[in-house]
C-alpha positions as CSV (number, residue, x, y, z in Angstrom):
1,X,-124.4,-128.2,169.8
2,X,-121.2,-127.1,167.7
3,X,-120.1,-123.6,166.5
4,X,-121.2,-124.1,162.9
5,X,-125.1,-125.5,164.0
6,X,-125.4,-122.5,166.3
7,X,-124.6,-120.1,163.7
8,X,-127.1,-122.4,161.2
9,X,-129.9,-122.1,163.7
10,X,-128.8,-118.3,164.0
11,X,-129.0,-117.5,160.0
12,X,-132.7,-119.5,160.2
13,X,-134.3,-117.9,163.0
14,X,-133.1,-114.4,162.1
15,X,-134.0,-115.2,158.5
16,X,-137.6,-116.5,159.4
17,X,-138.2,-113.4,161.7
18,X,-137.8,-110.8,158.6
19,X,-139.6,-113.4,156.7
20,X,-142.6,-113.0,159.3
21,X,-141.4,-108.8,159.5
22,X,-142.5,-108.5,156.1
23,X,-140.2,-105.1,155.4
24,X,-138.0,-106.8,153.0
25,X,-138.4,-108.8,149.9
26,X,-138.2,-112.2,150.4
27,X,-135.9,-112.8,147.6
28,X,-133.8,-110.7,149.0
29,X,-133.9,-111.9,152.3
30,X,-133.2,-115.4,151.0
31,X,-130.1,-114.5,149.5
32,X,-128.3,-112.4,152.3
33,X,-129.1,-115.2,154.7
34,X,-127.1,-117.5,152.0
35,X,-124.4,-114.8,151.7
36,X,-124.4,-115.0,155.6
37,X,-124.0,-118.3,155.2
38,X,-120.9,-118.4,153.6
39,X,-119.5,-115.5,155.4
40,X,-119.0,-117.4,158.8
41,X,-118.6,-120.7,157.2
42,X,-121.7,-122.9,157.5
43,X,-122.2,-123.3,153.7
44,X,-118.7,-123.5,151.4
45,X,-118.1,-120.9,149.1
46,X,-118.2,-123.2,145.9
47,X,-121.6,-125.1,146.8
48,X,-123.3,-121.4,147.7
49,X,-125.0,-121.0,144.6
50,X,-124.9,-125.4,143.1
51,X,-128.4,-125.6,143.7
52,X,-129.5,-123.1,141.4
53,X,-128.2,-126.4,138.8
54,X,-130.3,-128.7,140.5
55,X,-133.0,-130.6,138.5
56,X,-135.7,-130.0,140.7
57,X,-135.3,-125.6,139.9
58,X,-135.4,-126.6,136.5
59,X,-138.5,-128.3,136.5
60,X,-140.0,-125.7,138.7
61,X,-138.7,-122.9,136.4
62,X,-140.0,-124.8,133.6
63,X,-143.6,-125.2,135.5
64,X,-143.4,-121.5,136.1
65,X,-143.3,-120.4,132.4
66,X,-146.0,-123.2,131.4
67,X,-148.6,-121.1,133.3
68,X,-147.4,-118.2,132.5
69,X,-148.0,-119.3,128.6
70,X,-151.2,-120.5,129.5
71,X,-152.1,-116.9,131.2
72,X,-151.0,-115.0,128.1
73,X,-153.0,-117.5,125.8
74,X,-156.5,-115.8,127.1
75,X,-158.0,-119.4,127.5
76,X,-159.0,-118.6,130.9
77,X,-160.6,-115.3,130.6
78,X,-162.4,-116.5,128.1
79,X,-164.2,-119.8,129.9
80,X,-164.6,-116.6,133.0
81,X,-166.4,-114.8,130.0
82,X,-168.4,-117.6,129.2
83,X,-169.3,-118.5,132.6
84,X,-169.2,-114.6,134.8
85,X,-173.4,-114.7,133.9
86,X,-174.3,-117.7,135.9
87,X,-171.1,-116.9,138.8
88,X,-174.0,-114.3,140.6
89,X,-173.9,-115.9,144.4
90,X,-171.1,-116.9,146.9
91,X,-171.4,-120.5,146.5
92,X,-171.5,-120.7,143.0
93,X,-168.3,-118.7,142.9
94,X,-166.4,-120.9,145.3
95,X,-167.6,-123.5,143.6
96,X,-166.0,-122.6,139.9
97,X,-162.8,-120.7,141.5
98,X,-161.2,-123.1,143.9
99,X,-162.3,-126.4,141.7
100,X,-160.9,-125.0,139.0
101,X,-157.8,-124.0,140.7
102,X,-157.3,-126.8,142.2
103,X,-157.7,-128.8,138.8
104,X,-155.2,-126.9,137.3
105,X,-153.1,-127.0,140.6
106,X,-152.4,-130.9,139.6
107,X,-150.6,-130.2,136.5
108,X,-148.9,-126.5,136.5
109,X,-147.5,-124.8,139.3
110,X,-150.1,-124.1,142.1
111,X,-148.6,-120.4,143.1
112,X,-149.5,-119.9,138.7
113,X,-152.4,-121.9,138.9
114,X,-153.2,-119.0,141.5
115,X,-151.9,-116.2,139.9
116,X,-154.2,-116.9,136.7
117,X,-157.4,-116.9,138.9
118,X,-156.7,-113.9,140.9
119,X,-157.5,-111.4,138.4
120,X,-160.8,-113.1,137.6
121,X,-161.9,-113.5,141.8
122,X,-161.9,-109.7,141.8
123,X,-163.6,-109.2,138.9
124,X,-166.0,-111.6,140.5
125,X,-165.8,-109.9,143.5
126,X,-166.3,-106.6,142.1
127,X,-169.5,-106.9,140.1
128,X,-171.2,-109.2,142.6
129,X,-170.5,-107.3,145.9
130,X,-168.8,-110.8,147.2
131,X,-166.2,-110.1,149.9
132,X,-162.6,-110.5,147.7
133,X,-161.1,-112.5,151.5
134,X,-164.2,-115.1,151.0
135,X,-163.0,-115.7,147.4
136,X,-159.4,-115.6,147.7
137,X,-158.4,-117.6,150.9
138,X,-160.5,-120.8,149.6
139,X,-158.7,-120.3,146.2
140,X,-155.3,-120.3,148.1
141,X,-155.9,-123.0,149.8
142,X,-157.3,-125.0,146.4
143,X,-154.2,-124.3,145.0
144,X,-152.2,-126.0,147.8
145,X,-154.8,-129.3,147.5
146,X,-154.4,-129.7,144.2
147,X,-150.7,-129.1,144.4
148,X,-150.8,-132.7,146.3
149,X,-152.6,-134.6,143.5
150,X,-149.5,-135.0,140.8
151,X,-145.7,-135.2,141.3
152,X,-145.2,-131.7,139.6
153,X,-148.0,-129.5,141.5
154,X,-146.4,-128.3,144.1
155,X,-142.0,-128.6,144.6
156,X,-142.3,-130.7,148.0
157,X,-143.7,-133.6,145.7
158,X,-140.4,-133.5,143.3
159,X,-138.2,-133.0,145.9
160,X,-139.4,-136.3,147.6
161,X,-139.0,-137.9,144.5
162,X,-135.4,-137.0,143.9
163,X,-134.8,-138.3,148.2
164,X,-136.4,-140.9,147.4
165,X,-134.6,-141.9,144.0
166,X,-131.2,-141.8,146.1
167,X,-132.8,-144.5,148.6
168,X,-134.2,-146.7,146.8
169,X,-133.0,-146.3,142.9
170,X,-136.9,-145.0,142.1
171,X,-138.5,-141.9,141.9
172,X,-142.2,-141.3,142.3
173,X,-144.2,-141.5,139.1
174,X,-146.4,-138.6,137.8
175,X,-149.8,-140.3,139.4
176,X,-148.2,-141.9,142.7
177,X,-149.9,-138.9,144.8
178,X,-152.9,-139.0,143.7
179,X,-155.0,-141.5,145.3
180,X,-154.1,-140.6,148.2
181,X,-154.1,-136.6,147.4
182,X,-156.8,-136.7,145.6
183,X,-158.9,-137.8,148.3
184,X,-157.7,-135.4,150.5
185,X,-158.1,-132.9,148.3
186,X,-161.5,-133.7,147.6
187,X,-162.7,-133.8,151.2
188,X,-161.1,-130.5,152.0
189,X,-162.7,-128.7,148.5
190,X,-166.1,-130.1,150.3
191,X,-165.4,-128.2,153.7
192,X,-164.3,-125.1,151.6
193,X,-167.5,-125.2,150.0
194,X,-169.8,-124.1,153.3
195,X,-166.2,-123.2,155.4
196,X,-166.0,-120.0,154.2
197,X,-168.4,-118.4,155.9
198,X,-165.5,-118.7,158.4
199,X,-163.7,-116.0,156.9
200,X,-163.8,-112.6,158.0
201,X,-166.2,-110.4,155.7
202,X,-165.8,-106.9,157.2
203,X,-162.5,-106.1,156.5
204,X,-161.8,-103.3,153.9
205,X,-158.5,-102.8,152.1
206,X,-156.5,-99.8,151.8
207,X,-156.4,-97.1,149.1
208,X,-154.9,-97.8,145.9
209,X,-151.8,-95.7,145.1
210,X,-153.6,-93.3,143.0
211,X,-156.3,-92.8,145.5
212,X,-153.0,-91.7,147.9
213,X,-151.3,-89.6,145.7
214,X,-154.4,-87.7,145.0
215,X,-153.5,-84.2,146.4
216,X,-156.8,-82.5,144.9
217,X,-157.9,-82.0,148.5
């Protein structure tokens, strides 16, 4: 092993470690292992920052603000509106949240597919008396199956694309994943459907921050 892979494997592991830490931001994180980067050499000062022109962030951006437009529009809360009466057990819950996420998954941004369906699980959650963990870790993982059905659901998909455009002269089309991910997808939205009573149900989460700044007492 040379110098320059030791101190690569060094950046990564330390990097990973504050990842798993939690302390810091990730974002922040991220870019001081970069800056580390350059500092003893593995990465050279004028490619630091070319990926931030690469295609594939552009596309992600681009996916990004897509569901962020479609959050804002109110569509969803709506349809939750329309639908919160006949949501009243578990399963049916399950059912609507991680299908639905994990329809949308396929053609936005899974991590805003997510983020738009959050809000709606704890209201869920809330009036019902459901367990928010037996909502939300099915819906995370929804949002990673559906991620696999299109080429622009999730950022591994795209960047396969682009490796395999260099090799061969093609890219993946839009639909290539999906008879393969939808399948999989499907199988796994079946297991999520009786696997969560898997989950732990007992766990309780902590004060908000106005329930800690309370000094009344």
């Amino acid at each position: 092993m040379t110098l320059a892979q030791g101190l690569a494997f060094a950046i990564v592991t330390v990097m990973m470690a504050l990842f798993a830490w939690g302390r810091w931001r990730y974002d922040l994180v991220a870019v001081v292992a970069l800056l580390a980067a350059v500092v003893v050499g593995v990465v050279p000062p004028d490619q630091a920052f070319k990926g931030f022109s690469d295609d594939i962030v552009i596309i992600v951006g681009s996916a990004l603000v897509v569901s962020a437009a479609v959050a804002r529009s109110g569509v969803i809360e709506r349809i939750a509106r329309l639908l919160g009466p006949y949501l009243v057990t578990i399963n049916r819950q399950i059912i609507a949240l991680v299908g639905s996420v994990m329809v949308l998954s396929a053609f936005v941004k899974n991590v805003g597919a997510l983020a738009m369906f959050m809000p709606i699980a704890l209201q869920l959650a809330r009036r019902s008396g459901t367990s928010p963990s037996s909502l939300l870790m099915p819906m995370s993982f929804g949002a990673l199956l559906g991620g696999i059905v299109t080429l622009v659901g999730t950022s591994p998909n795209i960047i396969v694309s682009r490796v395999r455009e260099q090799l061969v002269g093609t890219p993946f089309g839009m639909f290539d994943f999906t008879p393969v991910g939808s399948a999989i997808a499907l199988a796994d939205f079946l297991f999520l459907v009786f696997g969560w009573r898997l989950l732990p149900r007992d766990r309780k989460g902590a004060p908000s921050m106005d329930a800690a700044f309370r000094l009344e007492g």
